[in-house]
Biopython code that builds the backbone (N, CA, C, O; Angstrom):
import numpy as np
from Bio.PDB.StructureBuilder import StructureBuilder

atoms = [
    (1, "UNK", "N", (45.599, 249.171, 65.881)),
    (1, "UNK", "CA", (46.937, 249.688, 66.151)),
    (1, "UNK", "C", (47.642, 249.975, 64.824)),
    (1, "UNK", "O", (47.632, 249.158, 63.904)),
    (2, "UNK", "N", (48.294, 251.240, 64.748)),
    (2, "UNK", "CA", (49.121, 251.203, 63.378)),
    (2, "UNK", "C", (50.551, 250.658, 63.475)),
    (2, "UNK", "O", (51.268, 250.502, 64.463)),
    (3, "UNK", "N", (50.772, 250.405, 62.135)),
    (3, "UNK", "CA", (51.487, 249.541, 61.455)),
    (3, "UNK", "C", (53.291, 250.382, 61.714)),
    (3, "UNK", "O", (53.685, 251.547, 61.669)),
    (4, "UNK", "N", (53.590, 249.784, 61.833)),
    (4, "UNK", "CA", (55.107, 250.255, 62.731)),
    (4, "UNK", "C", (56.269, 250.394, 61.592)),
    (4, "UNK", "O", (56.681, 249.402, 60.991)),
    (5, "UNK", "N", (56.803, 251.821, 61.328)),
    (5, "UNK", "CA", (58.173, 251.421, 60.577)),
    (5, "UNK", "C", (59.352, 250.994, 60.755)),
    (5, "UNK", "O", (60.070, 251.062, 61.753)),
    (6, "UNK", "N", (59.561, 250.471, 59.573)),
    (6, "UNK", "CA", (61.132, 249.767, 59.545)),
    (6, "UNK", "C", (62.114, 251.141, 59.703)),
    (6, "UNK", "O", (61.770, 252.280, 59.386)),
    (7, "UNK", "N", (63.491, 250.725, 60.302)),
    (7, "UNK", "CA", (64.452, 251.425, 59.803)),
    (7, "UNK", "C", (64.935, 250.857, 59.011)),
    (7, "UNK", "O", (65.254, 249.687, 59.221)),
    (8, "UNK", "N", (65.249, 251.654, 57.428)),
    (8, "UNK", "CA", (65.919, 251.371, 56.416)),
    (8, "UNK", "C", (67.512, 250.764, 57.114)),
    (8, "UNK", "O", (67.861, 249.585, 57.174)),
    (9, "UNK", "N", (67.948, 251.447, 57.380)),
    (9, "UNK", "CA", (69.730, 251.521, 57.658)),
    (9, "UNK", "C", (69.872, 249.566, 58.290)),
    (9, "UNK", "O", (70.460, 248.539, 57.952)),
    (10, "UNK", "N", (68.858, 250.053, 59.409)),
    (10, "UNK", "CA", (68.967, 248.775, 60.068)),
    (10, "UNK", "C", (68.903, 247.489, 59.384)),
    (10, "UNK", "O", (69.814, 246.664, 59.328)),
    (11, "UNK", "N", (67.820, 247.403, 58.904)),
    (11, "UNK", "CA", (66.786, 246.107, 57.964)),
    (11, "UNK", "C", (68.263, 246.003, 56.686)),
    (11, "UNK", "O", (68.371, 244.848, 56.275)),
    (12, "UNK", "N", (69.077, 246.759, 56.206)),
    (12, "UNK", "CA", (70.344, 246.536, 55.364)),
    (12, "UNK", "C", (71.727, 245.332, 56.500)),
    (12, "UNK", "O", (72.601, 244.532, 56.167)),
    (13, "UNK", "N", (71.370, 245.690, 57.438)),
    (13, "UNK", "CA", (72.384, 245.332, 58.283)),
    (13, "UNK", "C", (72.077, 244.300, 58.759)),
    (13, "UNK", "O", (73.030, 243.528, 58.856)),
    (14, "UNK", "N", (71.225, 243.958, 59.080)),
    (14, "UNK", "CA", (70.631, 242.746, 60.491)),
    (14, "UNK", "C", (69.821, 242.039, 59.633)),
    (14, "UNK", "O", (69.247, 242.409, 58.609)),
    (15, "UNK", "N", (69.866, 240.548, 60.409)),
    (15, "UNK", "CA", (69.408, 239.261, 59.362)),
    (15, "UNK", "C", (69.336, 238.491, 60.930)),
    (15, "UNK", "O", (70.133, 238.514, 61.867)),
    (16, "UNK", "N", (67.717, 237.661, 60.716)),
    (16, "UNK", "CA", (67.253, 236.673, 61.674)),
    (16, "UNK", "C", (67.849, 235.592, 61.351)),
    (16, "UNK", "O", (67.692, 235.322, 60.161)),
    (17, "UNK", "N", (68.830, 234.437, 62.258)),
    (17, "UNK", "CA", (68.830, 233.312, 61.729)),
    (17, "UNK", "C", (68.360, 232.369, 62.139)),
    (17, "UNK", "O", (68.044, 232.590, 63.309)),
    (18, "UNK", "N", (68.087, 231.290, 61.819)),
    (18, "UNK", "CA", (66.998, 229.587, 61.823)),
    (18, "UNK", "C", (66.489, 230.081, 63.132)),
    (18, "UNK", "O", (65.478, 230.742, 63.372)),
    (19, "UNK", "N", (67.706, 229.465, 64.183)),
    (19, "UNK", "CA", (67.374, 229.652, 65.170)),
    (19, "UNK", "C", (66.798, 231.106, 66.566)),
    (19, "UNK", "O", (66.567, 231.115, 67.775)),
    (20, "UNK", "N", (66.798, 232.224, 65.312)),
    (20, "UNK", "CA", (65.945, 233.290, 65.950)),
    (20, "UNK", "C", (67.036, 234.296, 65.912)),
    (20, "UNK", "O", (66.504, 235.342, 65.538)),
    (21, "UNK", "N", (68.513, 234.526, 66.148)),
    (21, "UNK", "CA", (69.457, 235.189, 66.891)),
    (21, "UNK", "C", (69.847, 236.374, 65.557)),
    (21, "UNK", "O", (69.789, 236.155, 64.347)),
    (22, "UNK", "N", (70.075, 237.105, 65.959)),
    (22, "UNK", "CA", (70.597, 238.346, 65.549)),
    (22, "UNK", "C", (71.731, 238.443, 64.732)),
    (22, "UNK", "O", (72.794, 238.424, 65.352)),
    (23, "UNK", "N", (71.826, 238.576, 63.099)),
    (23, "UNK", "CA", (73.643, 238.167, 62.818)),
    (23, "UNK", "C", (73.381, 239.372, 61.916)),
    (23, "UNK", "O", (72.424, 239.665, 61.199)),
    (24, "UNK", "N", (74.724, 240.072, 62.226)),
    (24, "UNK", "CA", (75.651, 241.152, 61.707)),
    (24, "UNK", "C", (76.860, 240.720, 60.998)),
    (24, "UNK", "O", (77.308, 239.583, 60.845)),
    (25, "UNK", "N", (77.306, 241.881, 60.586)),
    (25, "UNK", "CA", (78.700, 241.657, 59.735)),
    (25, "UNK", "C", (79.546, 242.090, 60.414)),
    (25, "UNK", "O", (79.232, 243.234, 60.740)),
    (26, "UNK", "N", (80.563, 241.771, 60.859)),
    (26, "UNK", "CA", (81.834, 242.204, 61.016)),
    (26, "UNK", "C", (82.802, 243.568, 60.745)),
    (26, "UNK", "O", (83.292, 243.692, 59.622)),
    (27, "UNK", "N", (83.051, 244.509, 61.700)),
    (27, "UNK", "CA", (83.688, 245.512, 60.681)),
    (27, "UNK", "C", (84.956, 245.717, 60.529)),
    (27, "UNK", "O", (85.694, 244.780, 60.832)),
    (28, "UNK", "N", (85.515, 246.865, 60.070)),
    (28, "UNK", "CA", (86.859, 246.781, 59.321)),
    (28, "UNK", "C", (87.146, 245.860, 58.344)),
    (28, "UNK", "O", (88.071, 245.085, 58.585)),
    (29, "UNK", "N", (86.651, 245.779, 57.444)),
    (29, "UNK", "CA", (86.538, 244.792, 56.330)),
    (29, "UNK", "C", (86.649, 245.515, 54.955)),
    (29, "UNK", "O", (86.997, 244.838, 53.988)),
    (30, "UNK", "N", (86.421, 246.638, 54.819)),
    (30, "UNK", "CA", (85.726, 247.627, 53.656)),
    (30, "UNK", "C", (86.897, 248.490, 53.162)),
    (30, "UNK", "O", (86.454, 249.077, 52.175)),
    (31, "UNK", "N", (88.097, 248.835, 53.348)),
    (31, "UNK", "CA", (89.228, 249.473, 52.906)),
    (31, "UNK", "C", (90.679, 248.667, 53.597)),
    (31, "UNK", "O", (90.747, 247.841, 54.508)),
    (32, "UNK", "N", (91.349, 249.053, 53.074)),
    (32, "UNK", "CA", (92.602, 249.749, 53.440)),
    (32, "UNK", "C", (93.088, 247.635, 54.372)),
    (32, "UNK", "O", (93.264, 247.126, 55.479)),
    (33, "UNK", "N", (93.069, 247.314, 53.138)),
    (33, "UNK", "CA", (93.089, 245.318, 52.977)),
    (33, "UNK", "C", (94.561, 245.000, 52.914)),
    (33, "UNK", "O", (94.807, 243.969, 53.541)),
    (34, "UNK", "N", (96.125, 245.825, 52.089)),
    (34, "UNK", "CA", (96.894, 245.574, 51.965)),
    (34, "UNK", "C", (97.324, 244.907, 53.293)),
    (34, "UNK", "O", (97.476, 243.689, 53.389)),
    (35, "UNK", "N", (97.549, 245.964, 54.531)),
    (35, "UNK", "CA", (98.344, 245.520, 55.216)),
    (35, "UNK", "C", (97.853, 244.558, 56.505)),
    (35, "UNK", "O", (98.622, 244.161, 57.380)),
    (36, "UNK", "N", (96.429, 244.268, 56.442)),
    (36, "UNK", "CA", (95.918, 243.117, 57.184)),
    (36, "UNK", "C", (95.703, 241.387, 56.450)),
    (36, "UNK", "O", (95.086, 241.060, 55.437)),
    (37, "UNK", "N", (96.535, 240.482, 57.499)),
    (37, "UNK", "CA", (96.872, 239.601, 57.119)),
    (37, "UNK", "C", (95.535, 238.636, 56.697)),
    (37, "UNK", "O", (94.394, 238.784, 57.134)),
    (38, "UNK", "N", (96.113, 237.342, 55.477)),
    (38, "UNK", "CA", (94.668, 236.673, 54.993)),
    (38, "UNK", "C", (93.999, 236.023, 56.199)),
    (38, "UNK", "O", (92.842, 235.686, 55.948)),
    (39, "UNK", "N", (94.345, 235.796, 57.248)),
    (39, "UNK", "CA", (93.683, 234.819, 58.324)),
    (39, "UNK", "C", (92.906, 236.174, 59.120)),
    (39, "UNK", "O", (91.790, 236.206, 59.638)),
    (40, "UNK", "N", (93.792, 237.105, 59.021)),
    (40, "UNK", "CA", (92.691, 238.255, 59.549)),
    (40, "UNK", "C", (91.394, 238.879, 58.827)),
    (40, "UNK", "O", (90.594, 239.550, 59.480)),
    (41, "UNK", "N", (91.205, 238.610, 57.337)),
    (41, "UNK", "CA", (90.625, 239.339, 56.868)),
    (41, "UNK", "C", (89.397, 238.055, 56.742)),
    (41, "UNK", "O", (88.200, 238.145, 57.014)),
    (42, "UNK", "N", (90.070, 237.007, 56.294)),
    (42, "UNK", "CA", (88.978, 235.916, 56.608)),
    (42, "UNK", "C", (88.089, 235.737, 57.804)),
    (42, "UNK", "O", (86.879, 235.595, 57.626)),
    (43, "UNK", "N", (88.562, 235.735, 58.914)),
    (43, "UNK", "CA", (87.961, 235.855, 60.128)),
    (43, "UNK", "C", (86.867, 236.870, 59.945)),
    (43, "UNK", "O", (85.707, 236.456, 59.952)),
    (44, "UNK", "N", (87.138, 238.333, 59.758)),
    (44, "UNK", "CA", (86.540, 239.595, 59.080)),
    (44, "UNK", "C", (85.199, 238.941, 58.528)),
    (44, "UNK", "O", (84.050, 239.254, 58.839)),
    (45, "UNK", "N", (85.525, 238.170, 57.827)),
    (45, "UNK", "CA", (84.418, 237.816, 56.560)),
    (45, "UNK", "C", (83.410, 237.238, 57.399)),
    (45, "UNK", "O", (82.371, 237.655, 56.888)),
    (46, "UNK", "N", (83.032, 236.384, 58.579)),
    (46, "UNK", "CA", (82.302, 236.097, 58.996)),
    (46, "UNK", "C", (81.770, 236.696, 59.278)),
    (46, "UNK", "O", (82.073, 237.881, 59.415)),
    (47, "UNK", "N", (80.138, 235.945, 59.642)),
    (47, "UNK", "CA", (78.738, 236.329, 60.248)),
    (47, "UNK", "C", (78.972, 236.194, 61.696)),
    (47, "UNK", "O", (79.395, 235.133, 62.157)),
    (48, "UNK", "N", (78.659, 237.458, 62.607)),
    (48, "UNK", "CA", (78.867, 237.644, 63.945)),
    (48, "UNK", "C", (77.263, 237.296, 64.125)),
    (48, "UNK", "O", (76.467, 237.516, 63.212)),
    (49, "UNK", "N", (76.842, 236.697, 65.470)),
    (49, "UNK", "CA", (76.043, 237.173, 66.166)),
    (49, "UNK", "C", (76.025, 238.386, 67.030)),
    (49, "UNK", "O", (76.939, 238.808, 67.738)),
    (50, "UNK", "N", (74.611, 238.965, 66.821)),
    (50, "UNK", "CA", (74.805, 240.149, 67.982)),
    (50, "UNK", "C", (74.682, 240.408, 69.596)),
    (50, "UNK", "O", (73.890, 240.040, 70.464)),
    (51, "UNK", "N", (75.462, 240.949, 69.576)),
    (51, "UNK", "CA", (75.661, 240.830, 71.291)),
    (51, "UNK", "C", (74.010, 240.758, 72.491)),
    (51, "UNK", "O", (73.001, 241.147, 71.903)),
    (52, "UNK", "N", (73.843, 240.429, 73.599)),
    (52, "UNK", "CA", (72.618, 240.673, 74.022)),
    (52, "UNK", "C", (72.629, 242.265, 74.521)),
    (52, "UNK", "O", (71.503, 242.758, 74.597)),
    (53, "UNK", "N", (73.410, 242.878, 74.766)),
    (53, "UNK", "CA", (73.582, 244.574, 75.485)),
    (53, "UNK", "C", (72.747, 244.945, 74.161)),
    (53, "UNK", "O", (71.612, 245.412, 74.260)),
    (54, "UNK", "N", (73.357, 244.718, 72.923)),
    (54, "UNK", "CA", (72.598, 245.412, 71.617)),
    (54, "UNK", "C", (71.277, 244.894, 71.083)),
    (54, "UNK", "O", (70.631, 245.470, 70.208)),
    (55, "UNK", "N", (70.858, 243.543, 71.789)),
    (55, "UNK", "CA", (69.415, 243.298, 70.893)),
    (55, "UNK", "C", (68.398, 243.912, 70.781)),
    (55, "UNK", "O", (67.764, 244.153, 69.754)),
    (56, "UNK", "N", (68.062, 244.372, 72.464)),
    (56, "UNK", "CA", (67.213, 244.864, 72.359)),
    (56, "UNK", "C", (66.276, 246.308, 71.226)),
    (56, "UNK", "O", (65.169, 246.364, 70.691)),
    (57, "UNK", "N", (67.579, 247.344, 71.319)),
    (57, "UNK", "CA", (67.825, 248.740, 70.347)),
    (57, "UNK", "C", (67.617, 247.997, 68.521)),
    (57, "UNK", "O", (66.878, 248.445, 67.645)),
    (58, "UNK", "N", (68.327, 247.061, 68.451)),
    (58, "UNK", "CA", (67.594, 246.544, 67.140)),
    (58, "UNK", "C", (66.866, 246.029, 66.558)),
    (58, "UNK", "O", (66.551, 246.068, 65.369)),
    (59, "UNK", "N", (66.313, 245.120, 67.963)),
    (59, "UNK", "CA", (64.378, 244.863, 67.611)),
    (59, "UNK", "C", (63.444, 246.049, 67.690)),
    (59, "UNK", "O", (62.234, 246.038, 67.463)),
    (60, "UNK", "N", (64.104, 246.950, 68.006)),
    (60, "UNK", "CA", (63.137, 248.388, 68.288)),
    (60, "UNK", "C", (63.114, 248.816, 67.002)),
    (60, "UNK", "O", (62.014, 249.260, 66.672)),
    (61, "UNK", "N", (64.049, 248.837, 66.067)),
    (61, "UNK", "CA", (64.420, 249.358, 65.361)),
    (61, "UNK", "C", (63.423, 248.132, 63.789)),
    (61, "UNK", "O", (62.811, 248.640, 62.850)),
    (62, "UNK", "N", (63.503, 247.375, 63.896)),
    (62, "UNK", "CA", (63.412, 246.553, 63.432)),
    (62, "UNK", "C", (61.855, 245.547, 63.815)),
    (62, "UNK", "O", (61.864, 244.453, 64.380)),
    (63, "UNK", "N", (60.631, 246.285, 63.326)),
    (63, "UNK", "CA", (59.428, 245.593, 64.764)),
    (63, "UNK", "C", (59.308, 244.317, 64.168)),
    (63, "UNK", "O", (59.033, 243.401, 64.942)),
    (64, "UNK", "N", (59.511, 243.931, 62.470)),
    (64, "UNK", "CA", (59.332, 242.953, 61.502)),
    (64, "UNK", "C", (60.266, 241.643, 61.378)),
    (64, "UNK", "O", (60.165, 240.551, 60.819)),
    (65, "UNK", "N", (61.075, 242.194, 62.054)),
    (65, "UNK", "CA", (62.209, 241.151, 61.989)),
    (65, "UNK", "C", (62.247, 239.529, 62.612)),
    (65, "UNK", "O", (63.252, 238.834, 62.464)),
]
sb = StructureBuilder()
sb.init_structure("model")
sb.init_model(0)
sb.init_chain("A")
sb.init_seg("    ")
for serial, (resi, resn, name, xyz) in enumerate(atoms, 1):
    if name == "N":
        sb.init_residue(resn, " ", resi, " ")
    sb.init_atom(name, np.array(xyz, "f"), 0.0, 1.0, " ", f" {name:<3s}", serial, name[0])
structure = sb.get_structure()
């Protein structure tokens, strides 16, 4: 069987953790910081898990992960 590619874009974005699950970044984080408050932007800063509607499309994406 051949050897399956990565998506670049994806494999930048998505990270397995200990326990197997899917963690993303958070968005709205990347500009326009003045007028969102520090408890909002902190929150921002966290590692989301990814939803189950979306896992599947990013293990597709992702056969190595």
């Amino acid at each position: 069987m051949p050897k399956l590619k990565t998506r670049r874009a994806a494999a930048k974005r998505f990270r397995r953790s200990g326990s197997g699950k899917i963690m993303r970044r958070k968005a709205f984080k990347n500009h326009l910081l003045e007028h969102k408050t520090t408890a909002r932007k902190t929150k921002l800063s966290k590692i989301a898990v990814l939803s189950e509607a979306d896992k599947e499309n990013v293990e597709l994406m992702l056969p190595y992960l």
